[in-house]
LOVONU-478973 format. One record per residue (C-alpha): residue in three letters; chain; residue number from 1; x, y, z. Coordinates in steps of 0.1 Angstrom, whole numbers, plus 5000, padded with zeros to 4 digits. Each point is the difference from the previous one (the first is absolute). Layout:
BEGIN
  residuo  cadena  num    px    py    pz
      Ala       A  NUM     X     Y     Z
...
END
This chain:
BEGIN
  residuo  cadena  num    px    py    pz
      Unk       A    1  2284  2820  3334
      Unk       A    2  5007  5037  4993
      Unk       A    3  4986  5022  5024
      Unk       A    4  5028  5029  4989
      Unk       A    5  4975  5025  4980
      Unk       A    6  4996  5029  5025
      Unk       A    7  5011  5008  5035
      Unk       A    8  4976  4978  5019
      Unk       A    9  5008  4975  4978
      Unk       A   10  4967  4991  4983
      Unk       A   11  4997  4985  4967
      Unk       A   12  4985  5026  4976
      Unk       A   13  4973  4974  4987
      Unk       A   14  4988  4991  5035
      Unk       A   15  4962  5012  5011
      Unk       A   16  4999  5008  5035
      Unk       A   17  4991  5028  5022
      Unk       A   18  5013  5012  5034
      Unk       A   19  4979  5013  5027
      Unk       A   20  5021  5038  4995
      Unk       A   21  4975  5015  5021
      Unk       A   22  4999  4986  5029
      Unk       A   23  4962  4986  5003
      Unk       A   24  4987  5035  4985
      Unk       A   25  4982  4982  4976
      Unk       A   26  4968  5018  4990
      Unk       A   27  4967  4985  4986
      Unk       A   28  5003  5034  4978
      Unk       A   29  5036  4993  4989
      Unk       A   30  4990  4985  4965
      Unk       A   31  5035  4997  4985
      Unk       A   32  5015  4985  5032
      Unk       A   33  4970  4973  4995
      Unk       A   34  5005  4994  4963
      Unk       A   35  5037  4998  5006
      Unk       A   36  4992  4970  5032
      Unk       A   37  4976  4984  4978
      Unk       A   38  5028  4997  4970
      Unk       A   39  5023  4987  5022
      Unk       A   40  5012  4961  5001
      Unk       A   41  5014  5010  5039
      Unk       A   42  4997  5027  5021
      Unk       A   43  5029  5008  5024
      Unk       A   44  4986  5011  5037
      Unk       A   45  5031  5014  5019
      Unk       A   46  4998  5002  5040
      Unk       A   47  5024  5007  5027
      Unk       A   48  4998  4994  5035
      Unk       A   49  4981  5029  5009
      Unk       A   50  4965  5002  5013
      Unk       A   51  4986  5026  4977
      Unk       A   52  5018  4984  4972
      Unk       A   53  4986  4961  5009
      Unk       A   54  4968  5017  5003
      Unk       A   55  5001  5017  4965
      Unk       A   56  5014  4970  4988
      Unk       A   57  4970  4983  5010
      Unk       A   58  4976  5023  4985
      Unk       A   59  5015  4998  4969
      Unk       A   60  4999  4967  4997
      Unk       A   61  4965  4996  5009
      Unk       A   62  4989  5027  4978
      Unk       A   63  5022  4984  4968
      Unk       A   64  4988  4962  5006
      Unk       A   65  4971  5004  4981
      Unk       A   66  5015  5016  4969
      Unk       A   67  5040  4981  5002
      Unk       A   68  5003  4970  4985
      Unk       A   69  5028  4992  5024
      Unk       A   70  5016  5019  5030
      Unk       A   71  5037  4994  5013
      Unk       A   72  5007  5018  5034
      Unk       A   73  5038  5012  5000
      Unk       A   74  5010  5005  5044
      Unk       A   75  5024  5030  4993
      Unk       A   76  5028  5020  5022
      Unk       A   77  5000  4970  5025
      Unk       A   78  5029  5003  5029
      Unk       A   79  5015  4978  5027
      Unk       A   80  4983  5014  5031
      Unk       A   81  5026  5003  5032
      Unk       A   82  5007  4971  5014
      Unk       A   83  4991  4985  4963
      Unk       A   84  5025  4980  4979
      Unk       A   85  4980  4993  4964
      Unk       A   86  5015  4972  4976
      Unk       A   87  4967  4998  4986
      Unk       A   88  4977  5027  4995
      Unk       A   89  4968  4981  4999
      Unk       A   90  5004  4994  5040
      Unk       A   91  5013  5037  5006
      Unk       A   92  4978  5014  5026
      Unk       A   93  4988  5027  4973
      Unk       A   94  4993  4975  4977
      Unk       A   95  4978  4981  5026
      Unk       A   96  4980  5031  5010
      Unk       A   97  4992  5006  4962
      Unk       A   98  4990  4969  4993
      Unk       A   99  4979  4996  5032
      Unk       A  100  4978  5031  4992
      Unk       A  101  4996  4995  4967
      Unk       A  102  4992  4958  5009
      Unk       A  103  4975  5013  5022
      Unk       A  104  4980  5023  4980
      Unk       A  105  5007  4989  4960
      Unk       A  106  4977  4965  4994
      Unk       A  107  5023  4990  4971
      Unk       A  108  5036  4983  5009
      Unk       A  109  5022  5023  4977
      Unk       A  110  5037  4999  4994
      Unk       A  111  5017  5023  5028
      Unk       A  112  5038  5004  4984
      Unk       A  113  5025  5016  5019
      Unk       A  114  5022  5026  4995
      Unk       A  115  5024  5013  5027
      Unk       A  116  5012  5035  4999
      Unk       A  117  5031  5009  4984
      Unk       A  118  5024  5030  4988
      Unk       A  119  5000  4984  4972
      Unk       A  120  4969  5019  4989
      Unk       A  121  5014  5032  5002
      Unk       A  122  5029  4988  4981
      Unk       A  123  4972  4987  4973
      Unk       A  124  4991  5033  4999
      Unk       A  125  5029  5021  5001
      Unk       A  126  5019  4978  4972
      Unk       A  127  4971  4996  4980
      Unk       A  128  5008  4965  4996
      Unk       A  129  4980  4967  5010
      Unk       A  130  5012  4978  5027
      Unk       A  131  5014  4975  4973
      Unk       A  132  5017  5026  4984
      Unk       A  133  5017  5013  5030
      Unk       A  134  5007  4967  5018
      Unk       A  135  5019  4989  4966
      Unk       A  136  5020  5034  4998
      Unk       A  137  5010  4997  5037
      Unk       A  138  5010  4967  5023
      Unk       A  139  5001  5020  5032
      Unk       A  140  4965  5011  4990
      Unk       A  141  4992  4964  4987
      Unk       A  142  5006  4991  5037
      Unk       A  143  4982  5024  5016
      Unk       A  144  4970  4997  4985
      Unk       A  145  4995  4962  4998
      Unk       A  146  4971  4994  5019
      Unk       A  147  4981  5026  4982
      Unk       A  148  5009  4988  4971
      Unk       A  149  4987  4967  5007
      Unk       A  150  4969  5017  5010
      Unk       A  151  4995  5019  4971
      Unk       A  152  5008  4966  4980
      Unk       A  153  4974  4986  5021
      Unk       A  154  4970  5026  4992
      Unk       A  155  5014  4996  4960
      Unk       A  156  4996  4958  5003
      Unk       A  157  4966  5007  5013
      Unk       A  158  4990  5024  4974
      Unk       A  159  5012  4979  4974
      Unk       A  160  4981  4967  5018
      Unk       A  161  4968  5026  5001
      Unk       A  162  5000  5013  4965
END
């Protein structure tokens, strides 16, 4: 599995669209619509924050109709004080994104999680992918294990969707 082909790591033949806009998906926005509706997957991002849950589940409900299939990526989760997180799907963020989204989204989609790191900003200021930089750079490697296993995660479940 190759997942090398741009920063985030995305094979260039894969059909899937991420919710870029935060739930400001309008009935008028024709080309975000056709671009949903050509997907195999669309990608909704959320992060423990209430207006971003919220928008997150806006987005999904407004998309259902038209996407064939919707994975929900819990983003920029963090060990809350008095928190120690082996694994992020029990994190207290994790939990409270799941809950709302449980609570007000009929359908039982995949929630993936995906902690925060530094290791986006290193993405971005190397303009490299995490494979790329993890195989340059053992201390690196190291550092960013679990997110790599996380982002292997989301790829697995692409692939298994597609």
């Amino acid at each position: 599995m190759n997942h090398a082909s741009n920063n985030l790591g995305i094979q260039k033949d894969s059909k899937f669209t991420t919710d870029a806009l935060a739930g400001s998906l309008s009935r008028h926005a024709h080309s975000i619509t056709s671009a949903i509706k050509q997907s195999d997957l669309v990608i909704v991002p959320v992060y423990n924050d209430f207006k971003s849950r919220k928008s997150a589940i806006g987005t999904i409900i407004e998309i259902e109709p038209i996407a064939r299939k919707i994975l929900i990526v819990a983003t920029k989760l963090q060990a809350q004080k008095g928190e120690f997180v082996r694994d992020w799907n029990k994190s207290r963020d994790f939990a409270q994104i799941e809950q709302d989204i449980r609570a007000n989204i009929a359908t039982a989609y995949s929630i993936l999680p995906l902690k925060f790191s530094k290791g986006f900003d290193t993405i971005f200021d190397r303009e490299q992918s995490l494979q790329q930089i993890t195989e340059c750079d053992p201390l690196l490697a190291h550092s960013f294990k679990d997110v790599t296993r996380q982002f292997d995660a989301i790829y697995q479940h692409i692939d298994k969707l597609s």
